[in-house]
N, C-alpha and C positions, 0 to 999 in steps of 0.2 A: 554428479557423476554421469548423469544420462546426459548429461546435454555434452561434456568432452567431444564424442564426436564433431558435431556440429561448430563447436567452437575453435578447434583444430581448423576442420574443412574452412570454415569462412576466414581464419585467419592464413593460410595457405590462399585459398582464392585472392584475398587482398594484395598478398605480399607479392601474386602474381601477376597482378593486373598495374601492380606498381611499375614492377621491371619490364612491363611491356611497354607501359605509357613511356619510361624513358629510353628504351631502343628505339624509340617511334621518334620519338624527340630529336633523338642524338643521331637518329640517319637522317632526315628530314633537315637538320640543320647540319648537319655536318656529312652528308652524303656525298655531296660533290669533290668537296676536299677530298675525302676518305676515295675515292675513285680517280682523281687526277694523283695521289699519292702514289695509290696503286701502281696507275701505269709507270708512274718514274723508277717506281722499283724493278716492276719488268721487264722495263727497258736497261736498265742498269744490268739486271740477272740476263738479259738476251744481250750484250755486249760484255759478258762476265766482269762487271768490274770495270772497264779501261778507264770509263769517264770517272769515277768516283773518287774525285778529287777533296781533299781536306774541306774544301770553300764550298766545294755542293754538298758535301754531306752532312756538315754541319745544319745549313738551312733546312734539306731534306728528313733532318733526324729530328729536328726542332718542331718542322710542321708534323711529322707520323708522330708523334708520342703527343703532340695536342690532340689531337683524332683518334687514336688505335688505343687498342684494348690494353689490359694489363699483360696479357701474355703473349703479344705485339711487342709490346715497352720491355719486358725482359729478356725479349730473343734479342733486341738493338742494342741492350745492354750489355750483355752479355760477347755481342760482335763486336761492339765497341774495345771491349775488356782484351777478347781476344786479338784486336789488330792494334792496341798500345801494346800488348807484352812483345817484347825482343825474343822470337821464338827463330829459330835456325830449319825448323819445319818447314816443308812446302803447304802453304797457304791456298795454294789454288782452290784444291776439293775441297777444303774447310768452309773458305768463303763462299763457292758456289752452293753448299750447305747452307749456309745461313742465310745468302740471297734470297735461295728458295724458300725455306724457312717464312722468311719476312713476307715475303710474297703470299705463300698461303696463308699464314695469319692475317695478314689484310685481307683476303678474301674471302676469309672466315670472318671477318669486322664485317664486311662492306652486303655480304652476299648470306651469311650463314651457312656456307658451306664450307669443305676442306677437298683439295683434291688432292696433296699429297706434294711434300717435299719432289721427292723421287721421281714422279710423273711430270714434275715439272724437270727435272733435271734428264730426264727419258728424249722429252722432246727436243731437247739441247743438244745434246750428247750424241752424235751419230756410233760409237764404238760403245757407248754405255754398258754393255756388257761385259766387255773385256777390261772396264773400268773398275768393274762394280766390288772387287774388293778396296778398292784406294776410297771408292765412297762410302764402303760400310766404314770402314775406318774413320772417316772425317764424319761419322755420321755419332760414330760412338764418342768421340772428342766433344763436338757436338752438343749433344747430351749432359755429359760430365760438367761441361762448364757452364748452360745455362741451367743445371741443377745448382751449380758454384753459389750463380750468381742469382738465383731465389732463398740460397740459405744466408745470403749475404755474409757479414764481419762474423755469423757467428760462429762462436769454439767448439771443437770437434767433440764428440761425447765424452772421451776418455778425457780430454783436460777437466770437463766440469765436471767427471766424477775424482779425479783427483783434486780438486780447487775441494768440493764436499768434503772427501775424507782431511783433508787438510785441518777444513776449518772447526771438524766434529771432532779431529784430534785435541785440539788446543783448547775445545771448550770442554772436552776432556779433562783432558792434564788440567782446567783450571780449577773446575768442580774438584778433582783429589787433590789439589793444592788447597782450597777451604778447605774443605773437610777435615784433610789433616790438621789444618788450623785451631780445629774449632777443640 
């Protein structure tokens, strides 16, 4: 029992020198990528979109999700999800949302830092103020749906407590069905 502390500490120290060696690793070999990504996305979010054609995003989304983090890969997932559904909304702020989005998270991959959806969309945006309910709004959309899309296929709470009660019923009714047999 005296020794837990120690044993703790050295297995925390370890587990940490672990996840350093392979950010070291993984920017070192994949740094450059991770930085010419970068730019293509900025360039994409500073031309909002125009060039973002089927045929470059494709390639462009193929290379980010070899290099970018996992919560890189769920924000592209999830813009993805969002620019297949047939939605009758204006898309602009959503996607300039998620541009930015994508943008910071690479530069939270590449730099360790975050500077902020918004502050990239600040610099964009000359009227940004007068905008900035249409962006809270595609901000909270946003949100919603790459929440969607980390909970993935699965079933809302209340189906699997009804699927539960279902299944406790019939095993139920089956136990008083022996019983009464017996």
């Amino acid at each position: 029992m005296t020794k837990s502390p120690d044993w703790l500490r050295d297995k925390f120290q370890k587990r940490n020198a672990q996840v350093l060696q392979i950010e070291q690793f993984y920017r070192q070999n994949s740094g450059e990528d991770l930085k010419n990504i970068q730019n293509e996305w900025l360039t994409i979010f500073n031309t909002m979109g125009k060039n973002f054609t089927q045929s470059k995003a494709q390639g462009l989304i193929t290379r980010t999700i070899a290099v970018a983090s996992g919560k890189t890969t769920v924000i592209l997932t999830s813009m993805l999800q969002h620019i297949y559904q047939e939605d009758e909304t204006d898309d602009t702020y959503i996607l300039m949302v998620y541009f930015a989005e994508v943008v910071d998270s690479l530069k939270k991959d590449f730099t360790g830092e975050n500077m902020g959806a918004f502050i990239l969309i600040q610099s964009k945006i000359n009227d940004f103020q007068k905008e900035l309910p249409k962006y809270k709004e595609a901000y909270k959309i946003y949100k919603r749906e790459v929440k969607r899309t980390k909970r993935g296929i699965k079933m809302p709470l209340t189906i699997k407590l009804i699927i539960i009660a279902a299944v406790l019923f019939i095993i139920l009714a089956l136990v008083v069905y022996f019983i009464n047999k017996m």
